[in-house]
N, C-alpha and C positions, 0 to 999 in steps of 0.2 A: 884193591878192587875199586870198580866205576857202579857207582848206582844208580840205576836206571830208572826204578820205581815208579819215580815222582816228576818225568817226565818223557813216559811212553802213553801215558792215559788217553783218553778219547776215541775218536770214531776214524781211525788211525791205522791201519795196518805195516807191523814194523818187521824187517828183519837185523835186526843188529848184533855185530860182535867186534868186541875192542881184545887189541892183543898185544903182550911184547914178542922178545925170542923165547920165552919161556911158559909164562903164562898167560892164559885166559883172563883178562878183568874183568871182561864183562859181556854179557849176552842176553837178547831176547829174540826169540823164534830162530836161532839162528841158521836151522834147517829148510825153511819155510822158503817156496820158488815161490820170485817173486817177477813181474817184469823189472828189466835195469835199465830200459833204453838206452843211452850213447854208451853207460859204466860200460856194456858188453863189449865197445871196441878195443877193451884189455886185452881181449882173450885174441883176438884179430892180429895183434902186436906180437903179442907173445909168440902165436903160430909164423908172424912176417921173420919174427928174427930168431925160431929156429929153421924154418926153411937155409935163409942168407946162416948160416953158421955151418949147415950142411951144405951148402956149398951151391946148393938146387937153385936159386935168386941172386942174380947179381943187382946190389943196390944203388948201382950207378946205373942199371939201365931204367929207361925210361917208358912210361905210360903216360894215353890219349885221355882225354874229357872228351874226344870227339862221338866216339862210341857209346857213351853213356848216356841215360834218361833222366833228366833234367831232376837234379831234388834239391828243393831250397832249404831253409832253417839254416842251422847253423855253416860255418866253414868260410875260406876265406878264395878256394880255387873257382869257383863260378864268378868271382866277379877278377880275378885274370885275368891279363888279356894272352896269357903263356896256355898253349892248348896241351903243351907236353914238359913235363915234371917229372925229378925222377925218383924213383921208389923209394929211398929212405930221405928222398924232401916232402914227399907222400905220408910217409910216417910221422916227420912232424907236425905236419899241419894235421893230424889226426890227433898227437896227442898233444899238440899247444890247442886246437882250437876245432878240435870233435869236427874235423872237415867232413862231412857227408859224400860230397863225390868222390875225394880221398879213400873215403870209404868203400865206398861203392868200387871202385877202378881195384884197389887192393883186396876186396873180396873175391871177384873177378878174376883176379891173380891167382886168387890163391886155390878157391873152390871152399863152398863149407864142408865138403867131406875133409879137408886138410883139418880146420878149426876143430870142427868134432872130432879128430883122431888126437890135435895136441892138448884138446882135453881133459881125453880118455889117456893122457899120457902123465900129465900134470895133477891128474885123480880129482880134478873139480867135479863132480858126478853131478850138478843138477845146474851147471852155467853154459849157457848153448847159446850161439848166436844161429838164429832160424832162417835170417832172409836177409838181404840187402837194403838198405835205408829207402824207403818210400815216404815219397807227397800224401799219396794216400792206399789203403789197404782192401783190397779187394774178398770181402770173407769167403766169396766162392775158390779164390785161387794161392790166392798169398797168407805168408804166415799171421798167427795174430797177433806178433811184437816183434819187435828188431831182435832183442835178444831177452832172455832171462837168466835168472840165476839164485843163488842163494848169501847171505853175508857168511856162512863159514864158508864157502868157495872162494867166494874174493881173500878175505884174509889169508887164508893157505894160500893161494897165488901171489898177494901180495907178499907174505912172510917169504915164499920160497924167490921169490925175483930181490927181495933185500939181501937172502942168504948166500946170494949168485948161484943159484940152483939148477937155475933153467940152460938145462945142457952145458953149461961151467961159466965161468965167470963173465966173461965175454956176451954170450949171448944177453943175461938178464940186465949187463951193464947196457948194450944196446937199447932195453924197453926201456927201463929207467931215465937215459937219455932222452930218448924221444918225448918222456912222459914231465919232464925234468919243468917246463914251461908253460900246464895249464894253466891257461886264463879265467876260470870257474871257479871263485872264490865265493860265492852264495848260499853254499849248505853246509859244511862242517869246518871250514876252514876261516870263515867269516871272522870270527872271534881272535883267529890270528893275527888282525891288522895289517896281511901280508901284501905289498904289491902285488896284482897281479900277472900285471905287464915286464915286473924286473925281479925275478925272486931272488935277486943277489946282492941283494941292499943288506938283509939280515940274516947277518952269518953265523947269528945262534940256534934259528929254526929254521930245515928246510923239508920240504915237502914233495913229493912225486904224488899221482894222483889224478884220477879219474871218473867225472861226473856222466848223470845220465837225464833228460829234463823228459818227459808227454803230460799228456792228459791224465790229472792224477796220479803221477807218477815222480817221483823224482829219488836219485840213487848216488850216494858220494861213497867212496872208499880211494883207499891209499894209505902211504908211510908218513910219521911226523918224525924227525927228530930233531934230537936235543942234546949235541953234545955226544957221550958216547950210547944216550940212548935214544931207544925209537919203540914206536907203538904203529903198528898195522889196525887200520879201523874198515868195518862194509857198513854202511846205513844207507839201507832201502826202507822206502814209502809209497804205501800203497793207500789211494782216499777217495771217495767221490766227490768231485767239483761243486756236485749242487748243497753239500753237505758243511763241506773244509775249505777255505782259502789256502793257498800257495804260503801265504805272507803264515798262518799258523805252523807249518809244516817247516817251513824256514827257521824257523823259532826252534823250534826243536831240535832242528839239526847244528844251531848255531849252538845249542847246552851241551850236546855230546860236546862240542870241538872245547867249548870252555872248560868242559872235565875231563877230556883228554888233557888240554893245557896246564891244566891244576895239577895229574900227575906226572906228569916233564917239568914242573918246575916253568912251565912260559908265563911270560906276562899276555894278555888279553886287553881287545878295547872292549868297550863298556857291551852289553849284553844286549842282543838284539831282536829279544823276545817279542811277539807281536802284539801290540795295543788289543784290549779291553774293552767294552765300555758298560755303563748303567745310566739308567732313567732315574735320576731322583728327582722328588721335590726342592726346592731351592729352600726352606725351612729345614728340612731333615739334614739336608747338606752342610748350613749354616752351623745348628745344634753339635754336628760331629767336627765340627772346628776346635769345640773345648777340649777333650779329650785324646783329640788324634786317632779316634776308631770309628767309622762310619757303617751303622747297625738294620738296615731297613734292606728287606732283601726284596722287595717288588710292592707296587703301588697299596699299601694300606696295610702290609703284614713285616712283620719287622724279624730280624733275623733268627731269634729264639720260637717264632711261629714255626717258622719255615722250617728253618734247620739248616738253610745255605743261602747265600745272598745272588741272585737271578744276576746273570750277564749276558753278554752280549759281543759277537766279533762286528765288524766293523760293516759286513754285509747285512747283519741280523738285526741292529738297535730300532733303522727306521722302521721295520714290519714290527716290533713290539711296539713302538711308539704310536702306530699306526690302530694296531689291533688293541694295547693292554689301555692304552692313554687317550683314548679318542672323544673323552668324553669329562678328562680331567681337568678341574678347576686350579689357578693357580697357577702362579709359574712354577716350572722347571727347569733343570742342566740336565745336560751331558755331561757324565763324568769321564772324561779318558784314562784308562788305567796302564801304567807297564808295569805286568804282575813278576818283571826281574828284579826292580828295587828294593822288593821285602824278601823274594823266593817264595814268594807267592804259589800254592801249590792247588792249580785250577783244576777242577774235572769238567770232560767236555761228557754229558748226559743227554738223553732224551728229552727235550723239552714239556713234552707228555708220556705220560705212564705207557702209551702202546705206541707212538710217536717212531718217526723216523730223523729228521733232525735234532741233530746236539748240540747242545748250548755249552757254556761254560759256567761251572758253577762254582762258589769260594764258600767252602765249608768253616767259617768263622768271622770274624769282625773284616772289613776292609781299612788297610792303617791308609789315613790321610795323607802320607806323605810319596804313598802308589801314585795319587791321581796327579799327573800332567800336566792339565786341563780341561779347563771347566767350560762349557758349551752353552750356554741360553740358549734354550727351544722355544718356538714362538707360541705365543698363548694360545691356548682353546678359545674358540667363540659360544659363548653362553649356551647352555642347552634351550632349544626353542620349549617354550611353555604353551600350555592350551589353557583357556578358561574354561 
């Protein structure tokens, strides 16, 4: 089994399940519709190549950009100068490189009444792709996400496209193919150290798989294996901007991939958890050199007051510095912390008791060998006095 615990906390919304052929390791929410942005072009795939298996698509023919409405972000056919490409060179560039107009031209093909029936055929009962990939979304007329979905849907689709399920062998060997060459190595696959431009350098791990990026939003699943085994993973995330950086969210998607890798037996690069940081005094700092544990949890209460030591993500330190320090004597650091070094096990909290942003907070001593880098803050200027 995958322990999840000790890193789904925070102001986070997850839905995750890690699987082999047999069992379940590990799950949180894993019911729970979520939006999956680009993940949903699985579903697109799958439905491209049961069509072409039925015989209804032939993939040597060819489709226009001409007719289509301009959408930028990701893909590699709008900057072309080929106006016509043909359908299963269409599929790759969707699953090497999440092509949008790719997209868009094969939905088009296909109709979402197709997608919603291979589905409702494939029994994913809560992954739906709603609309066609837009610049921007109109609430009076268009859908409100590309697509959504749930992490036990993806895993069943992914399990059932490893098992060559998908209308027999052929067909799932197809998606798999197409999908054989993402370039989207940023959320669970990070910790792989995998090219992501040549996945055939390492022939002990290989990976098929399908990412999703918006606003607040971001969604990784697909197959790892290892030799004769493999693990089927979905991790969606769901967060608001003004609240979570990207760069925490990534973090957390890089420890799933590292505990997937733990049980395959893979090696891993180093852990790419997102920096930390705290406001100390440059004395307090100094003092925790002797012992190797740094004990002061915010400006003049030390961590047995408290009960947890006050942190900070990387957007948050100058508004405490601004607000808690503005009137502090003394110099200070910046302590930069990677709470991967120890396993460090951070809660992202309320900063206030009725509070809407979360901080992070370290429920015990901070070990001295966490901090990075040390930061000089430049000095207060004296408090003005009155006579």
């Amino acid at each position: 089994m995958i322990d999840l615990t000790a890193i789904l906390d925070g102001p986070v919304t997850w839905s995750v399940e890690i699987a082999d052929n047999r069992h379940v390791l590990a799950r949180h929410d894993p019911d729970l519709v979520l939006p999956v942005a680009s993940a949903g072009k699985l579903l697109l795939l799958c439905a491209l190549s049961e069509q072409i298996e039925k015989g209804a698509i032939d993939p040597a023919e060819t489709l226009t950009k001409d007719d289509l409405a301009p959408v930028h972000d990701s893909g590699i056919w709008q900057h072309l100068g080929e106006d016509r490409l043909r359908i299963d060179s269409l599929a790759f560039l969707v699953g090497s490189a999440s092509d949008n107009l790719a997209t868009n031209a094969l939905i088009d093909l296909l109709g979402l009444a197709t997608l919603e029936a291979t589905a409702g055929r494939l029994r994913t009962r809560h992954t739906t792709v709603h609309d066609i990939v837009r610049d921007a979304r109109d609430p009076a007329t268009d859908a409100q996400t590309f697509a959504s979905g749930t992490a036990a849907d993806l895993v069943s689709l992914w399990q059932t496209l490893r098992s060559g399920h998908l209308l027999g062998p052929r067909a799932s060997a197809r998606v798999l193919r197409w999908l054989a060459h993402g370039t989207d190595h940023s959320m669970v696959l990070a910790p792989f150290g995998l090219d992501p431009l040549s996945h055939g350098y390492d022939r002990t791990t290989r990976v098929w798989h399908k990412t999703g990026s918006d606003l607040g939003t971001r969604a990784d699943c697909g197959i790892v294996e290892r030799g004769d085994a493999w693990v089927a993973y979905a991790a969606i995330a769901r967060w608001d901007p003004a609240q979570v950086s990207d760069l925490q969210v990534l973090g957390t998607m890089a420890e799933l991939g590292h505990r997937i890798a733990a049980h395959l037996g893979s090696r891993t690069v180093s852990r790419s958890a997102p920096r930390i940081f705290h406001i100390a005094a440059r004395g307090d700092w100094e003092d925790a050199q002797a012992d190797g544990l740094y004990q002061m949890s915010t400006r003049g209460r030390t961590l047995d007051e408290q009960g947890f030591i006050h942190l900070s993500t990387a957007a948050q330190w100058p508004r405490v510095w601004d607000a808690v320090y503005d009137d502090a004597a003394g110099p200070h650091v910046l302590l930069e912390v990677d709470p991967a070094l120890a396993g460090l096990s951070v809660r992202y909290e309320p900063g206030e008791p009725d509070g809407t942003e979360h901080f992070p907070h370290l429920y015990g001593p901070l070990p001295t060998k966490t901090v990075v880098a040390v930061h000089p803050l430049p000095m207060r200027p004296p408090a003005a006095t009155t006579a």
